[in-house]
KOLTITI-76751 format. One record per residue (C-alpha): residue in one letter; residue number from 1; z, y, x. Coordinates in nm, 3 decimals. Layout:
REM KOLTITI-76751
> A | NUM | Z | Y | X
...
REM end
This chain:
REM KOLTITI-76751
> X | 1 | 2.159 | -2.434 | -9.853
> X | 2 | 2.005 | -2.373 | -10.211
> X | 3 | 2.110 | -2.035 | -10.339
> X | 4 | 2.333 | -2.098 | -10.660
> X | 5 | 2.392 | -1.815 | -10.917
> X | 6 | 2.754 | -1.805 | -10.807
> X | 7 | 2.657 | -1.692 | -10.392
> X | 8 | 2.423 | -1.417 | -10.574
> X | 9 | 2.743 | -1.327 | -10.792
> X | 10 | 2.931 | -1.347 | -10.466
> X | 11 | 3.058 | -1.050 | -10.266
> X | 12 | 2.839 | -1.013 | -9.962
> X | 13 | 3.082 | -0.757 | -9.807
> X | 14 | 3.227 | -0.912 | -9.493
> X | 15 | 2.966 | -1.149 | -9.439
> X | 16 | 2.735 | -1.156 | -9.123
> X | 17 | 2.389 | -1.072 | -9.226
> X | 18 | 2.013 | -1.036 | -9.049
> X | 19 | 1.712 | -0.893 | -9.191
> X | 20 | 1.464 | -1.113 | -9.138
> X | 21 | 1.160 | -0.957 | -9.368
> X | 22 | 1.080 | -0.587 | -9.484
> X | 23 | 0.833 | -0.401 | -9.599
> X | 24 | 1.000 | -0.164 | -9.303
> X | 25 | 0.949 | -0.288 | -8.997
> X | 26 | 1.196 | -0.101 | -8.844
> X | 27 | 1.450 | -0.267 | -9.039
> X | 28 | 1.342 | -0.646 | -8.972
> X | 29 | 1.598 | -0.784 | -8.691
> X | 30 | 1.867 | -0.595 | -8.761
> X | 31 | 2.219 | -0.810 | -8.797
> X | 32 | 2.569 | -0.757 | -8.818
> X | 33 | 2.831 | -0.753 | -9.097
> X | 34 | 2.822 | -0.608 | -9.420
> X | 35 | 3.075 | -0.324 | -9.466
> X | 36 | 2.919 | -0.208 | -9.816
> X | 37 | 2.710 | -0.254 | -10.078
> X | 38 | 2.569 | 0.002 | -10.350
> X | 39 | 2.297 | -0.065 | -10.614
> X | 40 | 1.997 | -0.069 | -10.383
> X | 41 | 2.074 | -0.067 | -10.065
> X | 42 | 2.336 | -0.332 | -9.816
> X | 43 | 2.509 | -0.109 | -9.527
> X | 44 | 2.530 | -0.315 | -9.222
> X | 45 | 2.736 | -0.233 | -8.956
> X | 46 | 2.611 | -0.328 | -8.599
> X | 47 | 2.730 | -0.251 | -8.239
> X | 48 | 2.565 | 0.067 | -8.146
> X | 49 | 2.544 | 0.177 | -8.541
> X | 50 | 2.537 | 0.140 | -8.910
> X | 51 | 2.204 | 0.108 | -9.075
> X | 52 | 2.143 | 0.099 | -9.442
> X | 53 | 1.880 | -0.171 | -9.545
> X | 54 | 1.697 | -0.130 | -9.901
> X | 55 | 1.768 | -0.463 | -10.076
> X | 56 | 1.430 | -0.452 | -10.292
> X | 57 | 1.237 | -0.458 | -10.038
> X | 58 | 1.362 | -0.732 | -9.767
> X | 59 | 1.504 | -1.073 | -9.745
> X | 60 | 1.838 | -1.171 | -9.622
> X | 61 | 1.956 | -1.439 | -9.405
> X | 62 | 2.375 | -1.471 | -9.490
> X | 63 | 2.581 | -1.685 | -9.266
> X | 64 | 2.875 | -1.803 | -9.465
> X | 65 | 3.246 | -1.853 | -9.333
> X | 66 | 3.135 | -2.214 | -9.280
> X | 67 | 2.819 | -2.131 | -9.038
> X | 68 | 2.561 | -2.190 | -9.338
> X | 69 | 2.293 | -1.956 | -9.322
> X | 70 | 2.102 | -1.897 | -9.679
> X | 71 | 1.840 | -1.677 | -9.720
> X | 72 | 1.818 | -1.453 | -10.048
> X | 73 | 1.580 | -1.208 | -10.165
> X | 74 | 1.679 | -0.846 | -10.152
> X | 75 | 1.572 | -0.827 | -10.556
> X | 76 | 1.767 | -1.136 | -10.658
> X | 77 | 2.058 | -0.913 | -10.555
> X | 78 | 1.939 | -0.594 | -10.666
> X | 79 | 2.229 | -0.409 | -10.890
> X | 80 | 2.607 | -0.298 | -10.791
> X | 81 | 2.836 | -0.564 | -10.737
> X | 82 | 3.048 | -0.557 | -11.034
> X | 83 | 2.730 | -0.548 | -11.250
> X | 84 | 2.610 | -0.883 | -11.125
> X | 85 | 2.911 | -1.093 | -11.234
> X | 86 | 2.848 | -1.019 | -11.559
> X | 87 | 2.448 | -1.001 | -11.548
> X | 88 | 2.328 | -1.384 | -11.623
> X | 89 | 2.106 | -1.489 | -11.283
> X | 90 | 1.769 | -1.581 | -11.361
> X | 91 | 1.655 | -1.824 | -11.089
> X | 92 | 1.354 | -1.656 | -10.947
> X | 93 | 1.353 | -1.943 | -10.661
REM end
C-alpha cells in the first residue's frame, strides 16, 4: 500500500507494528502493538515486555485493521502526534 499523508497523520497507537530496519540491531525484529507514542520514540508492547524503539532511526512495517502491511520511515513520522495533523507532509517517498 502507498503511504498517503493521511496514514502518516494517522494514530499509530493500537496498531500491530515490527521493526524491520535500525541502526540498532537489537531493536530490528521486534513486533507487537503500539501502546504509545512520544516525539521520538514508538513504545511497543510485546509478550515478555515493552520496548521503546527510536523512530529516527528505523523503519516500520504497520499492519492495518484490514491486514495491509505498509512500511514507513521512522523520520516521516518523527514529531508528537497532535503536531503532525497540523504539520503539512512532505512526501519524502
Amino acid at each position: 500500500m502507498k503511504i498517503t499523508p493521511a496514514f502518516v497523520q494517522g494514530e499509530f497507537i493500537g496498531l500491530k507494528a515490527k521493526v524491520v530496519e535500525s541502526s540498532n540491531s537489537d531493536n530490528v525484529g521486534i513486533s507487537g502493538t503500539v501502546i504509545d507514542e512520544t516525539r521520538n520514540t514508538l513504545l511497543i508492547r510485546r509478550k515478555d515486555a515493552d520496548k521503546t524503539v527510536v523512530k529516527d532511526s528505523s523503519v516500520f512495517h504497520f499492519t492495518m485493521p484490514d491486514g495491509t502491511i505498509v512500511e514507513v520511515d521512522g523520520k516521516v513520522i518523527l514529531g508528537r502526534p497532535e503536531d503532525r495533523l497540523k504539520k503539512k507532509i512532505k512526501r519524502r517517498w
